[in-house]
C-alpha positions as CSV (number, residue, x, y, z in Angstrom):
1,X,33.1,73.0,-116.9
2,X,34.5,72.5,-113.6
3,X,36.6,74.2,-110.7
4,X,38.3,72.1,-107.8
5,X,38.1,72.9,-104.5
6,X,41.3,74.5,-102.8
7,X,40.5,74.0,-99.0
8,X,38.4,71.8,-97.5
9,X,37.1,73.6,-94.1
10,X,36.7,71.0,-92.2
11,X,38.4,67.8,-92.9
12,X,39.0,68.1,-88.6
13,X,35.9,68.9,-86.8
14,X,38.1,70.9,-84.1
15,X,38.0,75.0,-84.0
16,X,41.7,76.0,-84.3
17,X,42.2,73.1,-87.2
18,X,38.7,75.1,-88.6
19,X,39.8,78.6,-88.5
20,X,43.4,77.5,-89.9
21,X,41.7,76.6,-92.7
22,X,39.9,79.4,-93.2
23,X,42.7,81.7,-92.9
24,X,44.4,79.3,-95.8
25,X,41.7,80.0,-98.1
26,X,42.3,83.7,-97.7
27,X,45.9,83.0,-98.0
28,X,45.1,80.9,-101.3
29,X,42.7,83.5,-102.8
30,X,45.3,86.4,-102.2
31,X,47.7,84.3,-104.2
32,X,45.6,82.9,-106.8
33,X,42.9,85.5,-107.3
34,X,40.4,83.2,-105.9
35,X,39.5,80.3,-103.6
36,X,36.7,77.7,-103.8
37,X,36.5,76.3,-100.5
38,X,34.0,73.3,-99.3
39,X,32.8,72.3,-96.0
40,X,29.7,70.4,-93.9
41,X,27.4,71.6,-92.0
42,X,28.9,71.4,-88.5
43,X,28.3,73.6,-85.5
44,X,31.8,74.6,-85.9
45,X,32.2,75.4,-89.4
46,X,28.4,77.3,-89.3
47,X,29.8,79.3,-86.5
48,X,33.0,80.4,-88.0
49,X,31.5,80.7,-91.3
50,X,28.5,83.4,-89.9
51,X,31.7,85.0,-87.8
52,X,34.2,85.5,-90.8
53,X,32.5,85.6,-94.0
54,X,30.9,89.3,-93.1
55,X,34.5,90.5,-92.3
56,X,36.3,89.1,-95.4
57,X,35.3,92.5,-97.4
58,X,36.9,94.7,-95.0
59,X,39.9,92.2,-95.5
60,X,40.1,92.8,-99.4
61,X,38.1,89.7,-100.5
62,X,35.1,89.6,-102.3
63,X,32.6,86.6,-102.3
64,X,31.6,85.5,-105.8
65,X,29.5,82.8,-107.1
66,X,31.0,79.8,-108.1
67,X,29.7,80.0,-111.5
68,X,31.3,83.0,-112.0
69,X,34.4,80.8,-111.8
70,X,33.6,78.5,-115.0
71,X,31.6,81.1,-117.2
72,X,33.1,82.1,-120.4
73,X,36.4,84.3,-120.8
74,X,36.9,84.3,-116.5
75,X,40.2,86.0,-116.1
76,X,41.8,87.0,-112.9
77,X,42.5,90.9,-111.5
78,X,44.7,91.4,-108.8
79,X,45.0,94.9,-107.2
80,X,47.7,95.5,-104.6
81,X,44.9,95.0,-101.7
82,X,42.1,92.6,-103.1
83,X,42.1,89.4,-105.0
84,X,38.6,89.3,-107.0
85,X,37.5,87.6,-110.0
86,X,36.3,88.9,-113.6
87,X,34.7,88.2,-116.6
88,X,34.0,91.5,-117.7
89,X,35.9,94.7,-117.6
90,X,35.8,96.6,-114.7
91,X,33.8,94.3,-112.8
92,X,36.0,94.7,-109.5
């Protein structure tokens, strides 16, 4: 099994280029139903990372565990407000 990563945080170590990112992940999993995003541990991408990931909830976007992106039967379920995935009936 394997899953390949859609955005890559911080390929720039600069804020804006950072948060751009970010908000193209959320673009991505909106789309798709999901995003795997990657990044190091910089100041910058720790800071935006502890600022954003507790809103993306309110924003319709559920954090998952990457496995749950290569276990058995994964299908996605898009609602008109939130991208999640599932491997199991109502699970979102």
């Amino acid at each position: 099994p394997a899953v390949r990563r859609d955005v890559f945080l911080d390929h720039s170590i600069d804020s804006k280029d950072i948060a751009s990112e970010f908000e193209r992940a959320v673009a991505i999993a909106r789309h798709q139903g999901y995003a795997v995003l990657i990044a190091h541990p910089h100041d910058l991408s720790l800071s935006l990372l502890e600022a954003e990931l507790p809103l993306l909830e309110a924003r319709g976007i559920s954090q998952i565990p990457l496995t749950r992106l290569i276990g058995p039967k994964v299908s996605i379920a898009r609602t008109t407000d939130q991208a999640c995935i599932q491997s199991a009936p109502a699970v979102c």
